[in-house]
C-alpha positions in Angstrom: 31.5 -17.7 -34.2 30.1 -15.2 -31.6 31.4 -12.5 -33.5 29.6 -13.2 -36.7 26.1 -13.5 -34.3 26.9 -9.8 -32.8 27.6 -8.8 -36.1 24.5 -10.6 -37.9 22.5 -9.1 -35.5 23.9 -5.9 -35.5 23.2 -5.7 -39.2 19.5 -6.6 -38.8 18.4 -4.3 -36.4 20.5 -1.3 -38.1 18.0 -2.3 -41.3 15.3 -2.6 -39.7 15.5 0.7 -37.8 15.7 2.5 -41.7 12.8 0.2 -42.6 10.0 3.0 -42.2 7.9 5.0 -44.5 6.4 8.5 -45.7 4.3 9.8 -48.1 3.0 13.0 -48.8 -0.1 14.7 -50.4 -0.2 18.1 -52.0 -3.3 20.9 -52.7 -1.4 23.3 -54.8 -2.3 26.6 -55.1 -0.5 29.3 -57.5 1.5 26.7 -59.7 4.2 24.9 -57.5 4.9 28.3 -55.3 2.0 28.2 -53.1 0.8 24.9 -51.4 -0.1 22.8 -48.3 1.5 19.6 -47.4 0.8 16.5 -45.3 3.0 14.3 -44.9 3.1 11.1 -42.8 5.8 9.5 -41.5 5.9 6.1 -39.7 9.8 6.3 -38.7 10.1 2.3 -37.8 7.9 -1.3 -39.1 6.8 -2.0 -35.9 5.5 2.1 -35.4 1.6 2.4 -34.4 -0.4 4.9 -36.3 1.5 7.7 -38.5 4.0 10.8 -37.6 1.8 13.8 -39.0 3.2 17.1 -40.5 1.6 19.8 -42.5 4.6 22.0 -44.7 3.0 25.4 -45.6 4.5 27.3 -48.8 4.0 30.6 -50.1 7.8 30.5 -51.9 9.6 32.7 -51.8 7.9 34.8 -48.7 7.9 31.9 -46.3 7.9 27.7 -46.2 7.2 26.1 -42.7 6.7 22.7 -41.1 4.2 21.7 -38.9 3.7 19.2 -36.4 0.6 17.7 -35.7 -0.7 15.6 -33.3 0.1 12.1 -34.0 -2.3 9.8 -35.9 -3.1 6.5 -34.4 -4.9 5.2 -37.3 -3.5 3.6 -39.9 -5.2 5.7 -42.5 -5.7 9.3 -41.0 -7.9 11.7 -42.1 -7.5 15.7 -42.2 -9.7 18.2 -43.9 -9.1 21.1 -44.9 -11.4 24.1 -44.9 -11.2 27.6 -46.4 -13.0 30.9 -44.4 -11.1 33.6 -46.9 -8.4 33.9 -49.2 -5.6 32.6 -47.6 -6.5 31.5 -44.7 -7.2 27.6 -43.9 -8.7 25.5 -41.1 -7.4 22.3 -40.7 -9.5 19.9 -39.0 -8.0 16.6 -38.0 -9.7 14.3 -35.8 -11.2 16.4 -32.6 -8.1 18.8 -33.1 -8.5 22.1 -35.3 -5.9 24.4 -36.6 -5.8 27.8 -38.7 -3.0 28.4 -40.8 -2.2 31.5 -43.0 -0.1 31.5 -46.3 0.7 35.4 -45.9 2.7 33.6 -43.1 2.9 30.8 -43.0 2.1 30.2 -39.4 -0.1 27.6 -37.9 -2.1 27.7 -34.8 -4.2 24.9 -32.4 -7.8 26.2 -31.8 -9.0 25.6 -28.4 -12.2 25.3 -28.8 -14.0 24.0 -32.6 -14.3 26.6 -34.9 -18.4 27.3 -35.8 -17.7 28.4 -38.8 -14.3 26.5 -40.7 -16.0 27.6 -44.2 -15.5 26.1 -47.2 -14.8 22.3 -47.5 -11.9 22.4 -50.1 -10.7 18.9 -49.9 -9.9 16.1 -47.6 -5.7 14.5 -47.4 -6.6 10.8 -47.2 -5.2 7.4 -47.9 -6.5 5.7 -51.5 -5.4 2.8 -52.9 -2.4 2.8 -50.0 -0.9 6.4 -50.9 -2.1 9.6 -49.3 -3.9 11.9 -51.5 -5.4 15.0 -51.4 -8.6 14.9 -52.6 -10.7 18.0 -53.7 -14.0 18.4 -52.5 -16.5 18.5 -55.9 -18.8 21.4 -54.8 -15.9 23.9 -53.8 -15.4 26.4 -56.6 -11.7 27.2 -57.9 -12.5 31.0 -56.5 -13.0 29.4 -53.0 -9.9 27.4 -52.8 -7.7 29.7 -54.8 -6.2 32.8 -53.0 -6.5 35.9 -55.2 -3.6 36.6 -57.5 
């Protein structure tokens, strides 16, 4: 009878340990070969806040992943500005990056950028899925590096 509550238990906490989530949002740039991903992970049910990484692509010169700092909300919030062709400032929270899709390389700022550019779109959470969500005044020509 013991044996069956070691087991039983055993069971439950090795499904419950699988039990957490991800989802990602995309701005795709070039087709499917040039893009920036978030995703976030929450690795268990009972995790606070969300597991943040951002996967740069330029295929087939480069493809990295990123961490970033840790979200403790439940629905976090990064935008993403562009200064030139190519090059991207991610702002999320007080924290502010630069990545570069010649690169694919991604940097922490120490201090705020004054001038990120060009609000191309914010990575949010709608309707319970994260989404990138392009901002309506930034022109294709601002977003899109040049061909």
């Amino acid at each position: 009878m013991n044996l069956r509550r070691v087991l039983a238990a055993g069971l439950l906490t090795a499904a419950l340990a699988g039990c957490g989530s991800s989802d990602t949002a995309s701005f795709m740039l070039d087709g499917n070969d040039t893009a920036l991903t978030l995703e976030r992970i929450k690795p268990y049910v009972w995790s606070d806040g969300w597991e943040l990484e951002l996967i740069v692509r330029r295929f087939p010169e480069c493809q990295r992943r990123h961490t970033l700092k840790a979200a403790s909300s439940d629905a976090p919030k990064v935008e993403l500005y562009t200064p030139e062709p190519y090059v991207f400032i991610v702002k999320q929270g007080k924290r502010w990056y630069v990545t570069d899709l010649k690169t694919c390389e991604l940097q922490a700022f120490k201090e705020p950028p004054p001038l990120p550019g060009t609000l191309v779109g914010t990575f949010q959470e709608k309707d319970g899925t994260l989404r990138f969500v392009l901002n309506p005044q930034a022109k294709p020509a601002e977003a899109a590096p040049p061909g």
